[in-house]
C-alpha positions as CSV (number, residue, x, y, z in Angstrom):
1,X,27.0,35.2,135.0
2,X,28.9,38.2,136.4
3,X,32.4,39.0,136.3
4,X,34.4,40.2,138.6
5,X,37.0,43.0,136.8
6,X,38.8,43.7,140.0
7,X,39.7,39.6,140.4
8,X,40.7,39.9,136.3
9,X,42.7,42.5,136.5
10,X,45.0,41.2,139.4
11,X,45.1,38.0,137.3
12,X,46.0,39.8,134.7
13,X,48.7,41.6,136.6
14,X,50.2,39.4,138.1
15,X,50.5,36.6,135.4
16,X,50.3,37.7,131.6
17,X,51.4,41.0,132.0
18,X,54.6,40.5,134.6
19,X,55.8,37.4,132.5
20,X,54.9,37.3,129.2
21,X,58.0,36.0,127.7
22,X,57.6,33.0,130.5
23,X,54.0,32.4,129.4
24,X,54.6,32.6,125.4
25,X,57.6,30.0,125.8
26,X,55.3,27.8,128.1
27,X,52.9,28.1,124.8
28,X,55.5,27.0,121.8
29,X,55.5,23.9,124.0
30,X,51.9,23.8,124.5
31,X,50.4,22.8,121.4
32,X,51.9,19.7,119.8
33,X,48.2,18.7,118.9
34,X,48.3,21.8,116.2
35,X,51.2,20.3,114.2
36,X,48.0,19.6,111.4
37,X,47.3,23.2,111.2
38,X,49.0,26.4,109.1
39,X,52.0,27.4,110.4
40,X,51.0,30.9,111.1
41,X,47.7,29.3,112.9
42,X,49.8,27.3,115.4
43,X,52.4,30.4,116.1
44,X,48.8,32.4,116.7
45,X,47.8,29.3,119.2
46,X,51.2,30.0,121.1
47,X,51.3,33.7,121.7
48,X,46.7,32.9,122.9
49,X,49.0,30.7,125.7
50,X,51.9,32.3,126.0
51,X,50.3,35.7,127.1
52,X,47.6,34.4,129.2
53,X,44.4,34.9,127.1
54,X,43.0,32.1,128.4
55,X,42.6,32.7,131.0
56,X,40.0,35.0,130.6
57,X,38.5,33.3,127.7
58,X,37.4,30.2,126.5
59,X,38.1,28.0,123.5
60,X,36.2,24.7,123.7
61,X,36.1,23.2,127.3
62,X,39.1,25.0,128.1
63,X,39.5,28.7,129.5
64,X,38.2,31.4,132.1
65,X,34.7,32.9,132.2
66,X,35.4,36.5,132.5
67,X,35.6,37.4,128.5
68,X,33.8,35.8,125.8
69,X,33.7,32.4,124.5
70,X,36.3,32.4,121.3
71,X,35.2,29.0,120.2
72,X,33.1,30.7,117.5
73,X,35.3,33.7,117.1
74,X,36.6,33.0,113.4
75,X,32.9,32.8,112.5
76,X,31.7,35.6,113.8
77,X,34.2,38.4,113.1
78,X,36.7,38.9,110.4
79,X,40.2,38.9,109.7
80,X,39.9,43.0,109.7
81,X,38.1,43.4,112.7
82,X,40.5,41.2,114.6
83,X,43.1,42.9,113.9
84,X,41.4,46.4,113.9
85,X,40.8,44.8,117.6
86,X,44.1,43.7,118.5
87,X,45.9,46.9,117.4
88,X,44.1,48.4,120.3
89,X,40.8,47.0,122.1
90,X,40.3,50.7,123.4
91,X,39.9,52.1,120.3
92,X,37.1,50.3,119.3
93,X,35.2,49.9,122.8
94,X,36.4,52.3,125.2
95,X,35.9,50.7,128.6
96,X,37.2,47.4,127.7
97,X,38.4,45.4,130.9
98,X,41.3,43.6,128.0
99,X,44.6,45.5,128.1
100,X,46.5,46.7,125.1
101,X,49.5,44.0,124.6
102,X,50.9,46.4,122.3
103,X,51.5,43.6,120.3
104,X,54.1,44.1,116.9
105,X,52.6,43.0,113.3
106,X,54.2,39.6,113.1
107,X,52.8,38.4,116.7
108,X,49.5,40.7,115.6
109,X,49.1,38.1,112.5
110,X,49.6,35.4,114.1
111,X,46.9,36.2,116.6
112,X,44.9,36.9,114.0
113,X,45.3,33.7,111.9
114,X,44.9,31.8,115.1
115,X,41.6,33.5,115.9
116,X,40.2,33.1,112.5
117,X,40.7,29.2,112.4
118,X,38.4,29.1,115.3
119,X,34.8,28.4,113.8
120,X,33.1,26.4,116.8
121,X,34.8,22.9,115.8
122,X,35.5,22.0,119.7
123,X,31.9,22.6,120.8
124,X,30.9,20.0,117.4
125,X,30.7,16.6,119.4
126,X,30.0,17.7,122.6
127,X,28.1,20.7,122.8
128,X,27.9,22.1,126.0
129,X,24.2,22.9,125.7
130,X,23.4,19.5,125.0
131,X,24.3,18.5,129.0
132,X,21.8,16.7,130.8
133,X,21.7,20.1,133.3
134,X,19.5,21.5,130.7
135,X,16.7,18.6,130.8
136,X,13.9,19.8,128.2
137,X,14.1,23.7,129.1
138,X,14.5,25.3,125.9
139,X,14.8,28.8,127.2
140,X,17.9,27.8,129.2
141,X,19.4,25.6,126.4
142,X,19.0,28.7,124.3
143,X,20.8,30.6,127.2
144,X,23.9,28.6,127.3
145,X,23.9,28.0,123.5
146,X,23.7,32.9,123.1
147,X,26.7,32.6,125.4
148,X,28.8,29.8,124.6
149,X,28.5,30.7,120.4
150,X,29.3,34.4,121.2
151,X,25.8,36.0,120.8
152,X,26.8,37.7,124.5
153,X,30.0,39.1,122.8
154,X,27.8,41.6,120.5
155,X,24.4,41.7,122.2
156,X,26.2,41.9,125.5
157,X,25.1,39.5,128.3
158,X,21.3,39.4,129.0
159,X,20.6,40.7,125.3
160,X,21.3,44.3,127.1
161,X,23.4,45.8,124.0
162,X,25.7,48.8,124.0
163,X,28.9,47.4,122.1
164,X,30.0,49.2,119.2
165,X,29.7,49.3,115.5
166,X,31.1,51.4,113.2
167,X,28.5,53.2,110.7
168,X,24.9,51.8,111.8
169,X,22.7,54.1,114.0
170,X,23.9,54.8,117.0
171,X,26.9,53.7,116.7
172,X,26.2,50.2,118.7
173,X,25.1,47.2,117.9
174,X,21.4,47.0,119.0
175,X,19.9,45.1,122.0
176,X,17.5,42.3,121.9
177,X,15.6,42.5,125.1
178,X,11.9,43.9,122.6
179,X,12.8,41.2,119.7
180,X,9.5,40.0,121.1
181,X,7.6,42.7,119.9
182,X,8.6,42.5,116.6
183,X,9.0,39.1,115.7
184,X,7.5,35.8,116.1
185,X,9.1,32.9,116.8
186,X,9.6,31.4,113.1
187,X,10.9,35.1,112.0
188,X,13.3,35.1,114.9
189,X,14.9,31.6,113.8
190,X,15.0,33.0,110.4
191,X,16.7,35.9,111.2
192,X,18.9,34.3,113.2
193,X,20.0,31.1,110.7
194,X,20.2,33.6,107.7
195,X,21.7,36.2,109.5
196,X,21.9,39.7,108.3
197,X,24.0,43.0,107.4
198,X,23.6,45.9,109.3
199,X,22.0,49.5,107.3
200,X,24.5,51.9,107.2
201,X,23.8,55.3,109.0
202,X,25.9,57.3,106.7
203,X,25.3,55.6,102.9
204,X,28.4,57.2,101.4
205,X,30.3,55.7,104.7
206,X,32.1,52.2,105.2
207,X,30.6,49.0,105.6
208,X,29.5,48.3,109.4
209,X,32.6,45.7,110.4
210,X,30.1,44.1,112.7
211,X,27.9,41.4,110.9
212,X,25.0,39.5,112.4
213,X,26.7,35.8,110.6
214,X,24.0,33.4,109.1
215,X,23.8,30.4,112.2
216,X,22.3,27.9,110.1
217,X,25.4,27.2,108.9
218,X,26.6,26.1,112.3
219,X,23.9,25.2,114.3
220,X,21.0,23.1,114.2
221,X,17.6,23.6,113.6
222,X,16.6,22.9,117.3
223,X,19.2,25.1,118.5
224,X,18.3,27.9,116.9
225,X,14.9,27.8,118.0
226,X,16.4,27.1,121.7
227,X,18.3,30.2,120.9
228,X,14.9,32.2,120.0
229,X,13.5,30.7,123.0
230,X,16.1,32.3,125.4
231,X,15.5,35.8,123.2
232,X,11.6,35.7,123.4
233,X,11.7,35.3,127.4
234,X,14.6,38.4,128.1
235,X,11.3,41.2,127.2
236,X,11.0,42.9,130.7
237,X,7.9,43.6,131.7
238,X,6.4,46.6,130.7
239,X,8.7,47.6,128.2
240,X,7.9,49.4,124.8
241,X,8.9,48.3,121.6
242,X,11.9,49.4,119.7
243,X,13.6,48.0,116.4
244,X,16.0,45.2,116.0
């Protein structure tokens, strides 16, 4: 899938930007189906509306294409990052397409709580990787299933890396196209269902805010090997090894 920044960022200008107050009252009255959730949660679910973040991403079967899938967000990343992330998206990744709302600490919370309530429970009865599209080709299952739980939102899109992490070597968060190299298929789906903390570069530093979660506590046993699939086919030809 490829995204077209120029298309967002007209989107972007034209809509969430030039009318924001518009958009967040056209959320409040959006989301009468959150009256079961915390009170900070459902003002969070507002101000996602109000100022046009879906539009860009998606939450369940709802949203744009051009960010990352949030329906997995909350399990994924932490309270701290979010925010760390919402304070300023250019901080953390520099050439970020997502603008800087400049958002206050109440609406910043709210965000937050919003975001962190979101732990893949729209994708639980109807997965999109389960379509009939699919058929019985694990690789692109696996495809749909690194995309659609948020793999691409680390590992960036084809398993290319480059996104950032504080305190790990390198500074970014490594990419997966030579996992082939050095693990089979059985260690892959382990690594991948128990997850794993990155090594910090400097020991005396902070924790690395990035965090490879443990899977198996979301997804099933067939889709993670689906997912190790996908990962075992990205190796390019010809290409060396290198650490994962």
């Amino acid at each position: 899938m490829s995204y077209d920044w120029n298309l967002l960022k007209r989107q972007m200008s034209r809509k969430s930007l030039r009318y924001p107050l518009t958009l967040l009252l056209a959320g409040l009255w959006a989301c009468p189906s959150r009256a079961a959730e915390p009170v900070e949660s459902r003002r969070g679910a507002a101000y996602f509306s109000g100022f046009g973040c879906i539009q860009c991403h998606r939450v369940g079967p709802t949203g744009g294409a051009y960010g990352p899938d949030l329906t997995y967000i909350g399990f994924r990343k932490t309270p701290q990052w979010l925010d760390l992330w919402l304070k300023n998206p250019h901080a953390w990744k520099n050439n970020t397409v997502m603008p800087n709302f400049n958002l206050n600490n109440k609406v910043r919370a709210a965000l937050v709580a919003y975001l962190g309530s979101l732990k893949g429970s729209a994708y639980r009865d109807t997965p999109p990787w389960d379509d009939a599209s699919f058929g019985s080709d694990p690789v692109k299952r696996g495809q749909e299933i690194f995309t659609r739980v948020g793999c691409v939102g680390c590992h960036g899109r084809g398993g290319k890396g480059g996104y950032p992490n504080n305190n790990v070597a390198g500074g970014k968060i490594p990419a997966l196209l030579l996992v082939a190299d050095g693990y089979s298929k059985e260690e892959l789906e382990s690594r991948i269902r128990n997850g794993s903390n990155p090594a910090k570069d400097d020991p005396n530093g902070p924790e690395p805010m990035i965090v490879m979660p443990a899977w198996g506590e979301t997804l099933k046993d067939d889709e993670i090997g689906a997912l190790a699939d996908y990962l075992i086919s990205i190796k390019p030809k010809g290409a060396s090894s290198e650490g994962w």
